[in-house]
GUZANU-943568 format. One line per field, with one value per residue: residue in three letters; chain; y, x, z of N, C-alpha, C in turn. Coordinates in Angstrom, 3 decimals. Example, Ala and Ser with C-alpha at 12.3 -4.5 7.8 and 13.67 -1.06 7.14 Angstrom:
REM residues 2
resn c(ALA,SER)
chain c(A,A)
n.yy c(-5.690,-2.250)
n.xx c(13.190,12.850)
n.zz c(7.800,7.080)
ca.yy c(-4.500,-1.060)
ca.xx c(12.300,13.670)
ca.zz c(7.800,7.140)
c.yy c(-3.300,0.030)
c.xx c(13.200,12.900)
c.zz c(7.800,7.870)
END
This chain:
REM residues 49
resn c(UNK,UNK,UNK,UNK,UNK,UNK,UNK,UNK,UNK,UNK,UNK,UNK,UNK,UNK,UNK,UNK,UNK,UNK,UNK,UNK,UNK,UNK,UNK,UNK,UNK,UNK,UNK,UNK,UNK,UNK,UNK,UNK,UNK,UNK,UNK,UNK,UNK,UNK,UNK,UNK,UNK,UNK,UNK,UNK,UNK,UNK,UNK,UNK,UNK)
chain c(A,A,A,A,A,A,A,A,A,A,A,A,A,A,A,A,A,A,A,A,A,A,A,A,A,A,A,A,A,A,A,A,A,A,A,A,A,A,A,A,A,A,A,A,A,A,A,A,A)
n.yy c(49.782,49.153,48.107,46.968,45.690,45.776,44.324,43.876,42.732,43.883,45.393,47.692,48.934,47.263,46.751,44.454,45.175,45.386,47.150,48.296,49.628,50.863,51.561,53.054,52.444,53.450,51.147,51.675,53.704,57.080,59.502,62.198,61.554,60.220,59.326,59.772,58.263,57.283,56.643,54.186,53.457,51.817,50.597,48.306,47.000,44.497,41.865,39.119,36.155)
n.xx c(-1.263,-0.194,-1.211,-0.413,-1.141,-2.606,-4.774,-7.366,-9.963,-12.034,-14.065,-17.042,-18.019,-20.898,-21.035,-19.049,-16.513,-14.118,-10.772,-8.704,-5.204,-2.897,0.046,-0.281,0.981,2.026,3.209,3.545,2.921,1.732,4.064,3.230,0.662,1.489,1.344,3.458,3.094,0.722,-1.439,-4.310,-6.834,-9.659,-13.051,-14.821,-18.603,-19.434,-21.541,-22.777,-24.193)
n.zz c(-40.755,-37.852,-34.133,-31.203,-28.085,-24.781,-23.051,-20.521,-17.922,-15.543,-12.981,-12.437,-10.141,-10.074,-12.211,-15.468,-17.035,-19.833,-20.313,-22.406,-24.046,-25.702,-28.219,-31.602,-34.792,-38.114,-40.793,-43.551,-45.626,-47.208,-47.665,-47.274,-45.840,-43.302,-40.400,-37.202,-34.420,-32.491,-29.942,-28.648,-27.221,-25.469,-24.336,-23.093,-22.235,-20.730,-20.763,-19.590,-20.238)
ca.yy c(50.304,47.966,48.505,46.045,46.446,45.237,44.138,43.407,42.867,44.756,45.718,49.463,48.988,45.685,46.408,44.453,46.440,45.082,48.068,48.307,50.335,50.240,52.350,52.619,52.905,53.090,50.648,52.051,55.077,57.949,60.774,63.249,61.571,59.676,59.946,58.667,57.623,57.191,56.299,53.760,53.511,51.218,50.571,47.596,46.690,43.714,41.550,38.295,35.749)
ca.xx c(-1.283,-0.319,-2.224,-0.650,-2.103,-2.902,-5.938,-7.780,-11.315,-12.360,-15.330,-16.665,-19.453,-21.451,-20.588,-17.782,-15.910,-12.730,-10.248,-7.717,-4.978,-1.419,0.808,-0.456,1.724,2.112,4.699,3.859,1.866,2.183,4.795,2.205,0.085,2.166,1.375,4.543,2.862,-0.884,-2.326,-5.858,-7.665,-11.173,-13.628,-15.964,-18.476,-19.379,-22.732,-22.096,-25.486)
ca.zz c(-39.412,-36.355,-33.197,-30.676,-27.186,-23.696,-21.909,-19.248,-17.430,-14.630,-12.505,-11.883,-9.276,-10.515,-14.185,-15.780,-18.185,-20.907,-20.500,-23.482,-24.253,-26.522,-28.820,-32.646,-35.780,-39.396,-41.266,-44.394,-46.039,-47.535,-46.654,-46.771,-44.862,-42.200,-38.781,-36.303,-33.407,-31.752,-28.629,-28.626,-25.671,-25.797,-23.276,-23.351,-21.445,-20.602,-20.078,-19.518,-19.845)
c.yy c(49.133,48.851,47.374,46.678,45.257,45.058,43.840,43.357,43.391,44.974,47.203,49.157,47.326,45.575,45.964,44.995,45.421,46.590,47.726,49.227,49.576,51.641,51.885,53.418,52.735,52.482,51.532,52.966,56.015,59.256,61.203,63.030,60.445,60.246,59.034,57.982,58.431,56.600,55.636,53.334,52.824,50.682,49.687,46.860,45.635,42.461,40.052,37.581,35.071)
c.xx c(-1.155,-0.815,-1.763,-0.856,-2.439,-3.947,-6.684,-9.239,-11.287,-14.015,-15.620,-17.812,-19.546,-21.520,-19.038,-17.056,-14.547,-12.155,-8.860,-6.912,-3.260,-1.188,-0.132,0.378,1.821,3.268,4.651,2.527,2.833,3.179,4.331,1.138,0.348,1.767,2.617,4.061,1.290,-0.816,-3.841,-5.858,-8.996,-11.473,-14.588,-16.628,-19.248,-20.471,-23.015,-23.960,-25.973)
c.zz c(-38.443,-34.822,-32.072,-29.325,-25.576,-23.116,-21.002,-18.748,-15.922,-13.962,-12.081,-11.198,-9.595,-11.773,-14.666,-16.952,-18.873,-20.959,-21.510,-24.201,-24.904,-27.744,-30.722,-33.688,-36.683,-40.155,-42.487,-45.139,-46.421,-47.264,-46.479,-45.573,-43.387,-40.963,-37.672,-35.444,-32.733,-30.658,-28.807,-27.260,-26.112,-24.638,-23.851,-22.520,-21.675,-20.227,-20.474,-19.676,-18.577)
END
């Protein structure tokens, strides 16, 4: 499965957040269970010391 992807840091109020999002796909697997194409989305947040 490749997963490549874009990200970024951000602030929502006074919390900073890692927002991350990108296309995901399978080079190789099963016919049966092939999926063509995904969507990941991840949210992380962030607490810096």
């Amino acid at each position: 499965m490749v997963s490549p992807s874009i990200s970024g840091i951000t602030s929502l109020g006074k919390q900073k957040v890692q927002l991350q999002v990108g296309p995901r796909f399978n080079l190789i697997a099963p016919e049966g269970a092939k999926a063509n194409f995904g969507i990941r989305a991840q949210i992380n947040f962030v607490f810096p010391k």
